[in-house]
C-alpha positions in Angstrom: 77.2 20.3 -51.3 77.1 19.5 -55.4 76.8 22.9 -55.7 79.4 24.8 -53.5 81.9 22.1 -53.1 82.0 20.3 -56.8 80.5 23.5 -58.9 77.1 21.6 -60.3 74.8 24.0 -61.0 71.6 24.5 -59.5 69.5 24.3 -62.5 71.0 20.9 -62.9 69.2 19.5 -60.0 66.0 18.1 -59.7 64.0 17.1 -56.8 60.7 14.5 -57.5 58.2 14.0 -55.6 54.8 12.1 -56.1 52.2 14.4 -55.5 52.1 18.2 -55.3 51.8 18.4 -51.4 54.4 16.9 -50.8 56.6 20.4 -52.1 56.1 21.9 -48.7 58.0 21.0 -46.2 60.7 20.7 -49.1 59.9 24.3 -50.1 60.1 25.3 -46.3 63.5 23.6 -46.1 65.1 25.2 -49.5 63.8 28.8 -47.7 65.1 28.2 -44.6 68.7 27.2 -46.8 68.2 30.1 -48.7 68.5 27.5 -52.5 66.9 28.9 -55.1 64.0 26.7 -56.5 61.4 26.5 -58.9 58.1 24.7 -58.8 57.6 23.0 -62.8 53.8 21.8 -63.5 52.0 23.2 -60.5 51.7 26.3 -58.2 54.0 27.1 -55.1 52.3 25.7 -52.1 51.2 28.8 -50.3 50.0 30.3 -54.0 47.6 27.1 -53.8 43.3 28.5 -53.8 42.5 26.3 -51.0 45.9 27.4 -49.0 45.2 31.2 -49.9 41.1 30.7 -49.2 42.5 29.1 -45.4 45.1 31.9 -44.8 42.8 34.5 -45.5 40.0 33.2 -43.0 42.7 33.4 -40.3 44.0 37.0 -41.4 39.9 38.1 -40.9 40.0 35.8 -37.7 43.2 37.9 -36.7 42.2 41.2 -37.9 38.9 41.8 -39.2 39.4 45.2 -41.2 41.1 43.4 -43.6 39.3 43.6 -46.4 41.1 42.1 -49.2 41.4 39.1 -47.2 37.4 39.7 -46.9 37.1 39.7 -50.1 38.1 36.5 -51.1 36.6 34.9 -48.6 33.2 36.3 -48.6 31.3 34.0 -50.6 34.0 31.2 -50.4 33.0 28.4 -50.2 29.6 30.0 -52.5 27.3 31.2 -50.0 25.1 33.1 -52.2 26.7 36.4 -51.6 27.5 38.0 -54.8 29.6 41.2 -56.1 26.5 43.4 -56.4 25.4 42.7 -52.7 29.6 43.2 -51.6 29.7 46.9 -53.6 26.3 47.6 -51.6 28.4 46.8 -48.0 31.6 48.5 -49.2 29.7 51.4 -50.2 27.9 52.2 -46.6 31.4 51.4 -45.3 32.9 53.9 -47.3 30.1 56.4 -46.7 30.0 55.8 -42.9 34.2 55.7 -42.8 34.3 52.2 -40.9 35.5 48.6 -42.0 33.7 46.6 -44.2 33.4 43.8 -41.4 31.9 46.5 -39.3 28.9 47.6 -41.7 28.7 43.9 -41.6 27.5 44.1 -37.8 24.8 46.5 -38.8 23.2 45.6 -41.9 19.7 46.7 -41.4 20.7 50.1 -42.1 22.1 49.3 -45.4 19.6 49.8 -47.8 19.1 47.8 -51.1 20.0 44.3 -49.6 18.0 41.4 -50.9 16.3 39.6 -47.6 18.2 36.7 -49.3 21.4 38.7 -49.0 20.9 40.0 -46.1 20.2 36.2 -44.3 23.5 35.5 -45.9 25.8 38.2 -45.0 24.7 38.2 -41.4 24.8 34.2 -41.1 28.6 34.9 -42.6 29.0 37.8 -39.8 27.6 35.3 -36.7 30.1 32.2 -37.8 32.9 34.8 -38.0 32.2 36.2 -34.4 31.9 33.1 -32.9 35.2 31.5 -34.7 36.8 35.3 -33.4 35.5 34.2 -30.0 37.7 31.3 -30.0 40.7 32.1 -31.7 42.9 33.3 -28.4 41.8 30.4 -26.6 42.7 27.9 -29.0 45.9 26.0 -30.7 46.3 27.1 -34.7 45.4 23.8 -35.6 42.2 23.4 -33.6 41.3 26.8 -35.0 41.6 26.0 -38.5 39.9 22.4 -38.4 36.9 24.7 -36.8 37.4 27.2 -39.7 36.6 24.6 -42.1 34.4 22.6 -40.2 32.0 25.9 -39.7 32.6 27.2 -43.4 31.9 23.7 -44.6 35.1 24.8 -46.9 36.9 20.4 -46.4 33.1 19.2 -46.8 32.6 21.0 -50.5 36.2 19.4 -51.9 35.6 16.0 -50.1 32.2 16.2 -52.3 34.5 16.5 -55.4 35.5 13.5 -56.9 38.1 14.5 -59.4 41.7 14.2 -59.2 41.8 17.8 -58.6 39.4 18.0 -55.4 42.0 14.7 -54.2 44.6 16.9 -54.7 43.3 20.3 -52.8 42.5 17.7 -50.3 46.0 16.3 -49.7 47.0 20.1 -49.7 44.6 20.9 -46.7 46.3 18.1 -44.6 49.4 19.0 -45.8 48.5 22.5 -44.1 47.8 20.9 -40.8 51.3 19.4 -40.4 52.2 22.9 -40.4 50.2 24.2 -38.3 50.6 21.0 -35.9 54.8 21.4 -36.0 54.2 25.3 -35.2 51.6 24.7 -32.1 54.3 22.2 -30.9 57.9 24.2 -31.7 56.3 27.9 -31.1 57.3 29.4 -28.0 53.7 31.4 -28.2 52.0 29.4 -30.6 49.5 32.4 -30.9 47.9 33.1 -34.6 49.4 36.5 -34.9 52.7 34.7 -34.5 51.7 31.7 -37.1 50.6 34.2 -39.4 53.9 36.7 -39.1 55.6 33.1 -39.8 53.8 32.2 -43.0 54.3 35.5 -44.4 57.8 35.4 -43.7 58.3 32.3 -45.3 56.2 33.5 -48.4 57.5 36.8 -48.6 61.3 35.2 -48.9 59.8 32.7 -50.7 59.3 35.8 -53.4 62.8 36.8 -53.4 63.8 33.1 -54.7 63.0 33.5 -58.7 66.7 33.3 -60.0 66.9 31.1 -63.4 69.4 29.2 -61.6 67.3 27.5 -59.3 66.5 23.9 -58.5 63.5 22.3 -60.0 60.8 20.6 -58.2 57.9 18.7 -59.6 56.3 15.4 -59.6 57.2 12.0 -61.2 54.7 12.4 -63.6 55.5 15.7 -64.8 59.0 14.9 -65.1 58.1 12.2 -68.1 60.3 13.0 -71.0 63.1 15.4 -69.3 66.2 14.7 -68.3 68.7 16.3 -65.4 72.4 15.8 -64.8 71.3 15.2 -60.6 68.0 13.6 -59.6 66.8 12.9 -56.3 63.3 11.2 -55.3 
């Protein structure tokens, strides 16, 4: 309304908020509006590690020959799986013209693996097959809990004591209230549907880089700036 009916400019506007996790469902909102923001001090909430980490576990859930999503997830949380032992699997892929997940299913006859990195990769394989197992029989948000529950991926930040773990923490539950509001409002809350929905909202999220945009960040951040239009 500032903007369109009394001419303030976007840039002039600031929205603060006390912690970082709580951008989302603002971010969500400003999307859906189609208001150009800006996140100031911190990373857009989908561009979080731990957000990023979760979303690729579901795209291998969903599709397994996904292999960028893989990637990052391989040895996340560390699982003792490192790059040499991933070029060994991506090479007999390669060689054999299947998926990466598949030469996962049959690593006996991929030669040079450590017993170590072998135990590893096919512990890694089993969890996966057994979280795939579930995933058409379960709600988004019962799948993810499971995802980290199995992965141990909530355990390893609730073991980190710094304001940073707290924070990647807060972002995790703030991921569940999406999930929850999506297994409730969906019509098929399926995860191929939750999944076309996040990269929706990201991929618009993309177009909204305009200098004239609204800032968002937190209190603290804000120390020492001033804006024309403040909300909180």
């Amino acid at each position: 309304q500032l903007h369109q009916q009394e001419g303030v400019s976007y840039r002039d506007c600031v929205v603060l908020y006390r912690t970082h996790a709580q951008s989302r469902a603002l971010e969500e909102a400003f999307i859906k509006y189609k208001l150009p923001y800006r996140i100031y001090g911190g990373i857009k909430f989908y561009d979080r590690k731990e957000i990023k980490d979760t979303l690729a576990y579901l795209k291998v859930l969903m599709n397994p020959d996904d292999s960028v999503s893989l990637a990052r997830i391989i040895n996340e949380p560390k699982r003792g799986i490192g790059i040499s032992t991933w070029d060994k699997v991506e090479t007999y892929a390669a060689r054999q013209e299947i998926s990466i997940y598949a030469a996962l299913g049959v690593l006996t006859e991929i030669e040079g693996l450590s017993p170590r990195a072998a135990k590893a990769l096919k512990s890694f394989y089993d969890m996966m097959e057994r979280l795939r197992e579930k995933k058409d029989f379960s709600f988004v948000t019962q799948l993810v809990e499971e995802v980290w529950e199995a992965t141990g991926y909530r355990r390893v930040l609730e073991s980190d004591n710094s304001p940073e773990g707290e924070s990647r923490l807060e972002n995790l539950q703030e991921f569940l209230s999406v999930t929850e509001e999506f297994d409730q409002t969906a019509e098929e809350p399926t995860l191929e549907n939750f999944l076309a929905q996040i990269s929706l909202a990201t991929d618009l999220d993309a177009l909204r880089e305009e200098d004239e945009a609204v800032t968002m960040m937190t209190l603290h951040t804000a120390k020492g700036l001033e804006f024309p239009v403040v909300f909180m």
